[in-house]
C-alpha positions in Angstrom: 0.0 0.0 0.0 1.4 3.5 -0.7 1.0 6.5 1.5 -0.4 9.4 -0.2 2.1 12.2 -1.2 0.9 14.6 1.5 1.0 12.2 4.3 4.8 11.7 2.9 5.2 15.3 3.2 3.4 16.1 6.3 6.0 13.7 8.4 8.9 14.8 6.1 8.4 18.2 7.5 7.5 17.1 10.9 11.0 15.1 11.1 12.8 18.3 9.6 11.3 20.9 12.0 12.0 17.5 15.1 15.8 17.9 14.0 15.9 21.8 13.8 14.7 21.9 17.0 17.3 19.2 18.1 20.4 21.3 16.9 19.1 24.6 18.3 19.0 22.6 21.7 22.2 21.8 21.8 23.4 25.2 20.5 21.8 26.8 23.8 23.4 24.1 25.5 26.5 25.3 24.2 26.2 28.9 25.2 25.1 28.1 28.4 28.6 26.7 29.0 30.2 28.2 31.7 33.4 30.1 31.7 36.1 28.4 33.8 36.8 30.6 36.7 40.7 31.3 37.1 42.8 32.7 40.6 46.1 34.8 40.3 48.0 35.4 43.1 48.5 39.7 43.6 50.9 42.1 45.3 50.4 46.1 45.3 49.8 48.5 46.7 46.6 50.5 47.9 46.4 54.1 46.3 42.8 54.8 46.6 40.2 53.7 48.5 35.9 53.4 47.2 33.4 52.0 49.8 30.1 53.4 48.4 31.4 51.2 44.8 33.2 48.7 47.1 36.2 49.1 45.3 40.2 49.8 45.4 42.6 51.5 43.2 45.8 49.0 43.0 49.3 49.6 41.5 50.1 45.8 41.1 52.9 44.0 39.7 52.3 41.2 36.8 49.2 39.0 37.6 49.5 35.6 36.0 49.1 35.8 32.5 46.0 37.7 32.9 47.5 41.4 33.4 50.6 43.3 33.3 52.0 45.7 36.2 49.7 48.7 36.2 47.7 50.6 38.7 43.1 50.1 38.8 40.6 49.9 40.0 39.5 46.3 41.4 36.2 45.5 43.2 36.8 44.0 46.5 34.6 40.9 48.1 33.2 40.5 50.9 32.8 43.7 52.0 35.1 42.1 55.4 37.9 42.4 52.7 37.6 46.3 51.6 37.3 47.0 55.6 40.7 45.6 55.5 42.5 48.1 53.7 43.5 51.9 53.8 45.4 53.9 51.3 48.9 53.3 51.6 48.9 49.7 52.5 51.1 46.9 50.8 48.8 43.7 50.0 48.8 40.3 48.9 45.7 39.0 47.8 43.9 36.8 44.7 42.5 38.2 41.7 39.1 36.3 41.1 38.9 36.4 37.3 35.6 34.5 35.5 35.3 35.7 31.5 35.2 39.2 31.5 34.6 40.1 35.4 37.1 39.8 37.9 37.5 41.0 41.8 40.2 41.1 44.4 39.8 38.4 47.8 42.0 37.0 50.6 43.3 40.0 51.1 46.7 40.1 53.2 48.0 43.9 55.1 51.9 43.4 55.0 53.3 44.8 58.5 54.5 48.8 58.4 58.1 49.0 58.2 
């Protein structure tokens, strides 16, 4: 017995749109992916010092291979970190860096020579 040409049509187009909707699946799957979040060890020193933006102007030295020596502006989390520094003091600390957004942690006050 043959199937009449529309019927034939009907579930060709039905499979087509099934497999269309298949790859755009797994293209959002794909952009869904996550960046991989990365951790460079910092040293510099505090120059300026934002609590209402959270944040601290830093003249650090080379950071991984993410940055070279240069002075910023780096957000600062938890806010028990900021509270940490003042202007002035030498730090150690890791630079959280995830795609295009990045912020300063663990943040160690070298001793005042």
């Amino acid at each position: 017995m043959q199937l009449p040409i529309a019927l034939i049509l009907r579930r060709q187009e039905a499979m087509t749109k099934g497999i269309c909707l298949l790859l755009l699946a797994l293209a959002l799957l794909g952009c869904g992916a996550r960046e991989t979040v990365k951790r460079y060890p910092m040293q510099g020193d505090v120059r300026a010092l934002d609590p209402v933006s959270k944040t601290a102007t830093i003249s650090a030295g080379k950071i991984g291979d993410w940055m070279e020596p240069m002075t910023m502006e780096y957000p600062v989390k938890p806010d028990s970190e900021l509270m940490k520094l003042h202007v002035g003091d030498h730090i150690e600390a890791a630079v959280v860096v995830q795609g295009e957004k990045y912020y300063v942690t663990d943040v160690k006050v070298a001793p005042k020579q």
